[in-house]
C-alpha positions in Angstrom: 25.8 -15.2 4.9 23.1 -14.1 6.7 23.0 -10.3 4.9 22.7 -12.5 1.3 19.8 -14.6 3.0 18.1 -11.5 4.2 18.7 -9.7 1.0 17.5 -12.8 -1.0 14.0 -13.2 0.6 13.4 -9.5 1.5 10.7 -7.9 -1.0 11.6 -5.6 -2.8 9.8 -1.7 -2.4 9.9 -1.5 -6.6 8.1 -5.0 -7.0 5.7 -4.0 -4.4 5.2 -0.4 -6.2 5.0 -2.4 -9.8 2.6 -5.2 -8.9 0.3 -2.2 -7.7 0.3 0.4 -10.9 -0.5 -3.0 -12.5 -3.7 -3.9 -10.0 -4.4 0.0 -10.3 -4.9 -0.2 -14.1 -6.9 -3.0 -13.8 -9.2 -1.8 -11.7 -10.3 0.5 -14.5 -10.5 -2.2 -17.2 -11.7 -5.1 -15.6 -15.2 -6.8 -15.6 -17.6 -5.5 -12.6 -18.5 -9.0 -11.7 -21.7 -9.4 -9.7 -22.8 -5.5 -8.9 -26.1 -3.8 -7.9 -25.2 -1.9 -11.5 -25.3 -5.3 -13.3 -28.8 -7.4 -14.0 -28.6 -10.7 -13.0 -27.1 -13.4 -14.6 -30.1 -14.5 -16.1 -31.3 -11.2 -17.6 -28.1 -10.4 -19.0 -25.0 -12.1 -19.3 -23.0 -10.0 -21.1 -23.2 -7.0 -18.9 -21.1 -9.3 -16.4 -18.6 -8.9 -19.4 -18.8 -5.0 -19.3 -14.8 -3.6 -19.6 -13.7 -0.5 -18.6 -16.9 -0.3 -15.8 -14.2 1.2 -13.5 -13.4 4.0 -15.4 -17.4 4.4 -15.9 -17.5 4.5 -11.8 -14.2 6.6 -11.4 -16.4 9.4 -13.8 -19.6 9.1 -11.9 -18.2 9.2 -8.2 -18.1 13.0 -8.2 -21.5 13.1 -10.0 -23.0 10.6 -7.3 -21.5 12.7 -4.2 -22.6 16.2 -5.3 -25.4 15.9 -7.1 -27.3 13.0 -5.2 -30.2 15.3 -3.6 -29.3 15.5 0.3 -32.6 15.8 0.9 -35.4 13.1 0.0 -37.1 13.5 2.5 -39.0 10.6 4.3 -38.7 8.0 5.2 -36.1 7.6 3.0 -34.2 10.1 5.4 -34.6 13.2 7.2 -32.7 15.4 5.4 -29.2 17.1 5.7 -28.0 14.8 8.6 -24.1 14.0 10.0 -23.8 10.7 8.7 -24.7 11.6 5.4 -22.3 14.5 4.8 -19.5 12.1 6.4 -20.4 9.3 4.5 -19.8 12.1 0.9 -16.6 13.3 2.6 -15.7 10.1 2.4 -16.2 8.9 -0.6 -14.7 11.7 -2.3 -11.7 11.4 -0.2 -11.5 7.9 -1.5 -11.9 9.7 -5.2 -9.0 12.0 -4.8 -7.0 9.0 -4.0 -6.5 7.8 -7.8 -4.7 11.1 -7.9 -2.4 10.5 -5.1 -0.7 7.4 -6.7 1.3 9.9 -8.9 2.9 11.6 -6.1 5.0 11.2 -2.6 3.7 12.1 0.6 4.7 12.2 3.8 3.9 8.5 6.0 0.9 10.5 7.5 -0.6 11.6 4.1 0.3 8.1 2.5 -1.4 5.9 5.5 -4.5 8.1 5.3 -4.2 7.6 1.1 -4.4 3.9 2.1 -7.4 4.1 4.8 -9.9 6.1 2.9 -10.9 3.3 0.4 -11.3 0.6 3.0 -13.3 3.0 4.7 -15.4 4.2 1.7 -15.3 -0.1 1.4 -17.2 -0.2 5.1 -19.5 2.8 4.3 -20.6 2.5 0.8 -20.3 -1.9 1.8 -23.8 -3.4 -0.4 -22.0 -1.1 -3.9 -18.6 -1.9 -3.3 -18.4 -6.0 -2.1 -19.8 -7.4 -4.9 -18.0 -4.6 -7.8 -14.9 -6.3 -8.2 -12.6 -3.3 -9.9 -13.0 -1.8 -6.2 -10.4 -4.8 -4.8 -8.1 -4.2 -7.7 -8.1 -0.5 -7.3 -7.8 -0.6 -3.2 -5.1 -2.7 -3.3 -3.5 -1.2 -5.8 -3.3 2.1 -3.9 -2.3 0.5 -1.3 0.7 -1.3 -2.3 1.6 1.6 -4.4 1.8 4.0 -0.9 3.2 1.1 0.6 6.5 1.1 -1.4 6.5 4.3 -0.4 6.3 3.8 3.3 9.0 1.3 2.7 11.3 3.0 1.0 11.4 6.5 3.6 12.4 3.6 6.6 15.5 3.7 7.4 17.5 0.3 6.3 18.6 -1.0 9.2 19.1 -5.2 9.5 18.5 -7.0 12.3 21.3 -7.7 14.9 22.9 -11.3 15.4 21.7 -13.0 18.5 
């Protein structure tokens, strides 16, 4: 009795992996909602109604971590400094992550799949809180690699007490 209980209320790995293709896909159709890329409401309305921005931002993410001078010099910054060359590693390990949804990797590889866009999220904070494709597409990678995770536990049901 217990096993159907269990069984019955457990979550599934495959609903897990199919609710986050879906929030992955949206993430490249939906509206940006209130971005530093999008006027104010009372400039322009429609642009709050912009589809497909997140496809726009997946194409320009390369373009912003290569070919954004490293150098402005100041007192915008001091030049080729630490932070800045983590802060790029980042992000474009947070890029190659769209590409990682279409295979397996080990629990390692998947868990670091998952971190790097919370932590592009922390680094890259004033673009990314108010662009509302970035929650869809996060947590979409996330639940995709953690089906995964789920599924490479071994099954094992809890003991009576």
């Amino acid at each position: 009795m217990r096993e159907i209980a269990q069984q019955r209320f457990s979550v599934r790995p495959s609903v897990i992996r199919n609710i986050g293709i879906a929030l992955f896909i949206l993430s490249f159709i939906v509206p940006p909602g209130g971005s530093i890329l999008v006027p104010t409401m009372g400039e322009h309305y429609r642009d709050y109604l912009q589809l497909f921005l997140g496809c726009r931002v997946f194409i320009a993410t390369p373009q912003m971590a290569f070919f954004m001078p490293l150098f402005r010099g100041p007192p915008i910054d001091y030049g080729f400094t630490p932070y800045e060359i983590f802060i790029r590693v980042i992000l474009i390990g947070a890029w190659l992550t769209n590409f990682t949804v279409f295979f397996r990797f080990p629990c390692l590889v998947a868990l670091l799949a998952v971190i790097l866009p919370w932590l592009a999220f922390i680094f890259w904070f004033e673009f990314m809180a108010g662009f509302v494709p970035f929650y869809f597409w996060a947590l979409g990678i996330t639940f995709i690699h953690l089906s995964r995770i789920m599924r490479s536990w071994p099954n094992k049901s809890p003991e009576p007490i």
